[in-house]
N, C-alpha and C positions, 0 to 999 in steps of 0.2 A: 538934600539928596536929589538923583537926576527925576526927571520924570520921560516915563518912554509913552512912545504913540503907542496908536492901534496895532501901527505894521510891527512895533515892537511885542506886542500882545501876541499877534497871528503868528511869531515865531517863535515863542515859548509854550504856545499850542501844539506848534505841528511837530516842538521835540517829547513832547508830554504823551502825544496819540497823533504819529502824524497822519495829515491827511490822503496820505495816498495809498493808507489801509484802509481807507471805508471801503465799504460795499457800492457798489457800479449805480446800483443805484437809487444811493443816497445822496444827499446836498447838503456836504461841512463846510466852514470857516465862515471869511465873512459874509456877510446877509444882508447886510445894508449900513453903511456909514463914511465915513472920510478916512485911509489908513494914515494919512498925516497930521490926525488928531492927539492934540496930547490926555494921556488916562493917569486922573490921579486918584480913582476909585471905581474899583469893579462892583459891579454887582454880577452872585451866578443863580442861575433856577433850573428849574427843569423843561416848561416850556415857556416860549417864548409869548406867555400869555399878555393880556391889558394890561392884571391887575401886578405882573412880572416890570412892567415896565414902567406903567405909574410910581410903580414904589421905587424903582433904580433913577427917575428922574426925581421924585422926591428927596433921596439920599443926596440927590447931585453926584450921581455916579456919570460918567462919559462913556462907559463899555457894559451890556449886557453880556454875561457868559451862557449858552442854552444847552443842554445837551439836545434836545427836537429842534431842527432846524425851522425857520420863521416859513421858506420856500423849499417844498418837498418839489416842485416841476416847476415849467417855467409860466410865471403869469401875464395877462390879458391886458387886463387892465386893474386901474389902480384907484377906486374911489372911495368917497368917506361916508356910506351906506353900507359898506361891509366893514365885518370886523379885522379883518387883515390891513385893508385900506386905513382905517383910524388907528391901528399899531404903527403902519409906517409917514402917518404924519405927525404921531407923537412921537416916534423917531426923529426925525427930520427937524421938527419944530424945535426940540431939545438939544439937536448935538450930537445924541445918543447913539452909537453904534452896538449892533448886535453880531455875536461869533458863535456856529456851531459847533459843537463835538458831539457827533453822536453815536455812528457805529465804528468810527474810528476809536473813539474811547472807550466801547464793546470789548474791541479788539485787543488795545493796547496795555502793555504789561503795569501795573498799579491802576489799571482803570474799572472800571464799573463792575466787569465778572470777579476781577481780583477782590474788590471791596466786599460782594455779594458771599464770596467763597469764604473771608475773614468772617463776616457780620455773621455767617449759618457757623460758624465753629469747624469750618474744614482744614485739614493740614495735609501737606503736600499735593495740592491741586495740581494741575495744568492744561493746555486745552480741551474741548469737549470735541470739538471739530475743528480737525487744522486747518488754515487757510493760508499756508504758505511758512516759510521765516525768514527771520532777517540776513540781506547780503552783507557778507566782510568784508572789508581791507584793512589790509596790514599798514598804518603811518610809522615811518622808521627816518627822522630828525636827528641830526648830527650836532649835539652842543656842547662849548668849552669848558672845561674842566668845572668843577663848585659852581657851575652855574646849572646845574640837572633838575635842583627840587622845583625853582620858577617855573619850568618847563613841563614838570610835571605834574604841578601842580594845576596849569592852564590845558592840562587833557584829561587827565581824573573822571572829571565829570561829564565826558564823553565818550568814555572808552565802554565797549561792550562787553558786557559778563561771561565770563566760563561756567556754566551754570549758576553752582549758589556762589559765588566768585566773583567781584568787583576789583576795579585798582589794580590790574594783570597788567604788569610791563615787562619790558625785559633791558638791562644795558651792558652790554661790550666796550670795553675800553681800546683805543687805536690813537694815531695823528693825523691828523688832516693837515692838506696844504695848498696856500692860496697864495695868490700874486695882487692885492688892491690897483686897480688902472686908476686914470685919468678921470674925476668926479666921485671917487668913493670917498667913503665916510669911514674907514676898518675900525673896527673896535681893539683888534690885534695886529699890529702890525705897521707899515710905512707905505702908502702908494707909491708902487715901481717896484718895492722887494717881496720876492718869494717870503713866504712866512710859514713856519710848523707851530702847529698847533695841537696839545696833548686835548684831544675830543670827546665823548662817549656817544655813544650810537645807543639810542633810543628806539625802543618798540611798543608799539600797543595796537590794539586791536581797537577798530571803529565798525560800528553798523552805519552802513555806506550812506543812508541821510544827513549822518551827522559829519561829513568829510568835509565840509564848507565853515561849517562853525567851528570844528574843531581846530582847522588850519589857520582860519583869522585868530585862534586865541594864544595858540602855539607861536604865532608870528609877533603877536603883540609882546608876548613875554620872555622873547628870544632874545638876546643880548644882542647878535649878527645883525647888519643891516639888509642881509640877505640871507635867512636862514636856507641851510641845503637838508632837501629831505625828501622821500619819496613815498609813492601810494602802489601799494600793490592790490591787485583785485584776487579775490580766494576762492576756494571751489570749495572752501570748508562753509559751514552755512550755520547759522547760530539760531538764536532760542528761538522754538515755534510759537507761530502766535496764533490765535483761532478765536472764534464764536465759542463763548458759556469756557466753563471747566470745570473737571470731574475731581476729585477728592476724596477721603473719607474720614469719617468722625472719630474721635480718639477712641470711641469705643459704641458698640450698637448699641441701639433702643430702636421701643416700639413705632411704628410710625406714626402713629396717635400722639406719642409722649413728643417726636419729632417734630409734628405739625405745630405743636405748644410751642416749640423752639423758635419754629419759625417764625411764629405769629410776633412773639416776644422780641424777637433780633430784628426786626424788621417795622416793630409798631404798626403790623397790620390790622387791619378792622377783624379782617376773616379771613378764613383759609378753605380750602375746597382741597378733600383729594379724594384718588382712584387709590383703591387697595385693601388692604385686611390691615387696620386699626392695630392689630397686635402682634405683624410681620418686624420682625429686627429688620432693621436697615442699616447698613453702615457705610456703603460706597455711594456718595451723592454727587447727582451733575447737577448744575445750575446754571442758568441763561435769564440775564435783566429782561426785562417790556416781555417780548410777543416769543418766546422758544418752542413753543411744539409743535413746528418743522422739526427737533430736535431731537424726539421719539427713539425713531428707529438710532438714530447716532449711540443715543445714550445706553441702550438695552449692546447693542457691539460692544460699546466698551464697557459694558457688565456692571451699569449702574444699579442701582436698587431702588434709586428715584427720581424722579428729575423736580428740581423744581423752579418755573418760571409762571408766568402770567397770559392772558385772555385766552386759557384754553376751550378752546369749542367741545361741543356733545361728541362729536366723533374723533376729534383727538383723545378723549377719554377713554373712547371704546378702541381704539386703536391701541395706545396701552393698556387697558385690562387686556386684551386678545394675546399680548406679548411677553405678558406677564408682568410689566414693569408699575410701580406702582408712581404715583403723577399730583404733584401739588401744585394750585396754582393760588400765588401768592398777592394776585395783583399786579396788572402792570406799574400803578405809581410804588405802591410799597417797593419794589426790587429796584427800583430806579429813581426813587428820589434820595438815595444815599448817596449820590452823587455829587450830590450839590456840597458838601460838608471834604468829602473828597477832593472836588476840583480846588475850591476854595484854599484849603491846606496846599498842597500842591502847586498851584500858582503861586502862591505866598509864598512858600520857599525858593522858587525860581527868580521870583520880582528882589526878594535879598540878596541870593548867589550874585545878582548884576549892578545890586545896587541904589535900584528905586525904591521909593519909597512910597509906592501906588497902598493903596489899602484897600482889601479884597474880602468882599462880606455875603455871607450867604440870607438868599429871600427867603422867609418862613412863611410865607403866607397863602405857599400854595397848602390843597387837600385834594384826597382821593377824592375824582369824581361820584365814585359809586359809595351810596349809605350800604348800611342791611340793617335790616329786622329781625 
């Protein structure tokens, strides 16, 4: 089986949660390494800790995956009396490259809030806070007759959803007609004669990152030595994406019996909440690591609770004043489900193309914080 580089990594990343939905500022992808390295096994964690990277050069992995980037700003200098400095000469020494997804993978659709919203038992989520959505175009490919499924087959996996909706094409049947010059290769036809050709005109819908990949695949699998086909740009705008998502329970409970849920779906140590113990809850927001910025968003859209991680004393007091009731689950409990996520995920993209990299999740992190 092939084996793909880093650069090859960095672009199964940046269709998975790309990078130019993080946050202004944050610091995604690569962090330190060579992209013309070959990876024949990943390792993913959470952070981009020692004992993260001791164990991925142990395994003889060549790629760290992180969700917390290794470099939040830009750094000074680089010595082996600090712990950042002996991360990156065990980098260095090893081969080892490291890649972040962090609030790009916040954001992005199967990523961290999505798995958070699954793991609490929520159905029909979507975002908590929009931050924009994804831009269209229309790709519309002209290919010869019995030859449409290759073709379609090589966009499938690119084309963007109509909501609960995947696999949206459309095709018209017509003729085309071409004349092959002087240096062609026609698949149909005679160089110097006019040639009719019975066609179908192909349609799908792309979210406008994916028009580069989707084109090179289209092209590879097109019969024509010159596929003919065109990009239209849309004013129609597809699925929103955003920070946390709101949801709710198949059915209320107490928020007591709730916090239990929590604890349990997330294997936390402990849980902390604002509120009356025996309020029904059933509309629930959720945001991985640090969300209560999230407060006032969540009480608008008419949550019952929010729940994320390192709530302060006066976010607490800010939702009781609001009414909203506030669990905070942990920053690592809500975001170390990530790792089990990216890992699945990667692993199906690294098949889709072919490689046979082997991609394994680190267990050996733990919540910072005990209790008593």
């Amino acid at each position: 089986m092939k084996t793909p580089r880093v650069s090859d990594i960095v672009g199964i990343i940046n269709r998975i949660a790309p990078f130019s939905h993080a946050e202004e500022w944050d610091n995604v992808g690569l962090q330190a390494g060579d992209p013309a390295s070959p990876v024949e096994k990943i390792m993913v964690a959470l952070d981009p800790g020692k004992g993260a990277v001791e164990a991925a050069v142990a395994s003889r992995c060549q790629l760290l995956l992180t969700h917390h980037p290794l470099f939040f700003s830009p750094i000074k200098k680089i010595t082996l009396n600090d712990p950042t400095g002996q991360i990156v000469a065990l980098l260095l020494q090893n081969n080892l490259s490291i890649l972040s997804l962090h609030t790009n993978y916040d954001i992005a659709e199967g990523g961290l809030n999505d798995l958070l919203a699954e793991r609490l038992r929520l159905v029909s989520w979507e975002p908590l806070k929009a931050a924009g959505s994804d831009e269209l175009v229309k790709l519309s490919v002209f290919v010869p007759r019995d030859h449409e499924p290759q073709v379609l087959e090589s966009l499938y996996r690119f084309g963007a959803r109509l909501g609960n909706y995947r696999d949206c094409t459309f095709r018209t049947s017509g003729v085309g007609t071409f004349t092959p010059l002087d240096g062609a290769r026609p698949f149909l036809g005679q160089v110097g004669t006019r040639e009719e050709a019975a066609e179908t005109r192909i349609e799908v819908l792309l979210n406008k990152e994916n028009i580069s990949a989707a084109v090179n695949a289209m092209v590879a699998a097109h019969p024509y030595e010159e596929p003919a086909y065109d990009l239209y740009p849309l004013l129609n705008r597809g699925k929103a994406r955003g920070l946390g998502r709101i949801g709710v329970l198949a059915e209320a409970v107490p928020l007591g019996e709730f916090a239990g849920m929590v604890k349990e779906g997330l294997d936390a140590t402990g849980i902390r909440f604002v509120g009356d113990a025996c309020r029904p809850v059933k509309k629930i927001a959720v945001c991985g690591g640090s969300g209560a910025s999230l407060v006032k968003t969540a009480v608008r859209q008419g949550a019952d609770v929010l729940v994320t991680g390192d709530i302060k004393y006066h976010d607490a007091r800010e939702a009781e004043a609001l009414g909203l009731a506030l669990m905070d689950a942990g920053h690592f409990p809500t975001e170390a489900i990530m790792i089990d996520g990216v890992a699945a995920r990667v692993t199906r993209a690294l098949g889709e193309k072919g490689y046979g990299t082997e991609v394994v999740g680190y267990k050996g992190e733990k919540d910072p914080f005990q209790y008593v």
